[in-house]
N, C-alpha and C positions, 0 to 999 in steps of 0.2 A: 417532692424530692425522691429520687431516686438511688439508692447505694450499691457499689459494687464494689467486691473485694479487693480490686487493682487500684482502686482510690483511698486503700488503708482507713474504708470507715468514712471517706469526704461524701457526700451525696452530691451526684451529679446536679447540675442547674438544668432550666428548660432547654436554654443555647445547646450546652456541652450534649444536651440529648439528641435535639433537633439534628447537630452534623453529624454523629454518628448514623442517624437515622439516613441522611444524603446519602453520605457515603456509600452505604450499604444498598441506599436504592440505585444508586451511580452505577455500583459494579453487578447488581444483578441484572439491571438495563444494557449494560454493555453485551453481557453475556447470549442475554434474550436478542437482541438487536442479530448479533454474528450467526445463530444459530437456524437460522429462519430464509425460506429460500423465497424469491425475489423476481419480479419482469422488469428486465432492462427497459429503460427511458430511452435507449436509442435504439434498438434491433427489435423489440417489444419483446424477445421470446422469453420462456422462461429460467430461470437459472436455479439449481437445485445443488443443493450440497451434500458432496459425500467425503467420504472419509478418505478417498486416495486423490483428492486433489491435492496435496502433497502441504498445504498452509494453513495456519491456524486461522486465519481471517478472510473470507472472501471479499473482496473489495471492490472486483471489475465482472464484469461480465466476460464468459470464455468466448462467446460469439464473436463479437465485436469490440473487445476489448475497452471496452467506455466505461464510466465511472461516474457515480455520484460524491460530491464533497461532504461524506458526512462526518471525517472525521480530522480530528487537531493534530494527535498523536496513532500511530498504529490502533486501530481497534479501541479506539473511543467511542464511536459515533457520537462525541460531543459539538463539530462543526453546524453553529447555528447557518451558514450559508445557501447548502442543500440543492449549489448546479450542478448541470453537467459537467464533467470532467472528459477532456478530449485526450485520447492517446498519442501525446506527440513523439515518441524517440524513445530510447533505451540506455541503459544504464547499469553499471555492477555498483554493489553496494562495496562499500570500503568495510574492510573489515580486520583493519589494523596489519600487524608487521607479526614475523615467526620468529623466532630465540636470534635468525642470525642477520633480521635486518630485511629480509624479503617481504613483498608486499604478499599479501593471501590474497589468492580469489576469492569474492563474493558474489552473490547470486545474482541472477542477470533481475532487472527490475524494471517494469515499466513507467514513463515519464508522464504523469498527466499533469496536463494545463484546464484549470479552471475557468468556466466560461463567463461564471459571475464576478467574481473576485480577481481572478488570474492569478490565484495560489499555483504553487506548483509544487506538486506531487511526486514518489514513490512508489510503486507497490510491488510485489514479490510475485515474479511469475507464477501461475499455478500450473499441476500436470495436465489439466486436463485445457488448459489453454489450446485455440488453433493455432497452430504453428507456421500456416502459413501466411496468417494474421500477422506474428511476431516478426518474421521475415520481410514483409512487405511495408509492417513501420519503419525497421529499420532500414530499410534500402528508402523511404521515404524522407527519414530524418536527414539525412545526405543533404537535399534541397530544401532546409526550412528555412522561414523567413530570419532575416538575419535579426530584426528587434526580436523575434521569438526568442532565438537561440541567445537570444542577449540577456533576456528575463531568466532563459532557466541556467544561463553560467552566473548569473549573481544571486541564484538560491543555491551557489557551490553547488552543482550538477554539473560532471561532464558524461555529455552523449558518446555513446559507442561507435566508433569512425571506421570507416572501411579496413583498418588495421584491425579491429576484433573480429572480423567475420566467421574465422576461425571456431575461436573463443567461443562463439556464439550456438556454431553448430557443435562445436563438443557439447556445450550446456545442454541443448536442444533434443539432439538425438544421439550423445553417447559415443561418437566417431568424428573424426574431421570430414570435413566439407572435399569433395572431389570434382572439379565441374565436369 
């Protein structure tokens, strides 16, 4: 048995030890997992982390924007699945309403579909993403299969429609779009 002061004097049991001990291997795992740089499964190249890619989680690759399913929640990589994730479409994240009822902008987000599963995904653009990647999903997402576009409106996901393209390039580069 185990005692510790927060149990007023109770001695822990083996269980009560054991999850604690999870726990703590969970979130050092999670940590160790995000920290560590990576070759993409579909462009092979390498992907390396730094500090001005502007996101606490790397998730996709900046090459080619593709994805592994590793995780359930933002930066778990607790996802026993482990496919590919294809980049289909774009998306802002909701990020509630201001004092007088106006929706807020949120961050533009990339759409992956699952190749194993056909989970469908989020993730948070990063800075050092290609751009012209970004661009050319979305002008692609335009013409997706329509049972596609039907999976990712019933994971309540709306895609970015020719009306944000604006939107898009402010995000992007900081200035409206001029053709």
């Amino acid at each position: 048995m185990f005692y510790d002061k927060n149990t007023h004097g109770r001695p822990h049991s083996r269980s009560e030890q054991n999850n604690c001990s999870k726990k703590k291997q969970h979130k050092t795992k999670r940590w160790q997992a995000t920290d560590r740089e990576f070759r993409c499964v579909h462009c092979k190249q390498m992907v390396f982390l730094t500090s001005d890619m502007g996101t606490v989680h790397r998730n996709h690759c900046p090459h080619c924007l593709h994805s592994l399913h590793v995780d359930t929640k933002p930066g778990n990589r607790a996802s026993l699945c482990r496919a590919r994730m294809e980049p289909v479409g774009l998306t802002r994240k909701h990020n509630g309403f201001d004092k007088y009822g106006r929706e807020r902008g949120g961050d533009i987000m990339i759409v992956h579909l699952c190749s194993g599963c056909g989970a469908v995904n989020i993730n948070r653009i990063a800075a050092d993403d290609c751009c012209d990647l970004i661009l050319a999903l979305f002008e692609q997402s335009h013409f997706m299969d329509p049972s596609q576009r039907a999976v990712i409106e019933r994971a309540g996901i709306q895609l970015l429609d020719t009306h944000d393209a604006e939107q898009l390039h402010i995000a992007l580069f900081g200035k409206r779009w001029t053709p």
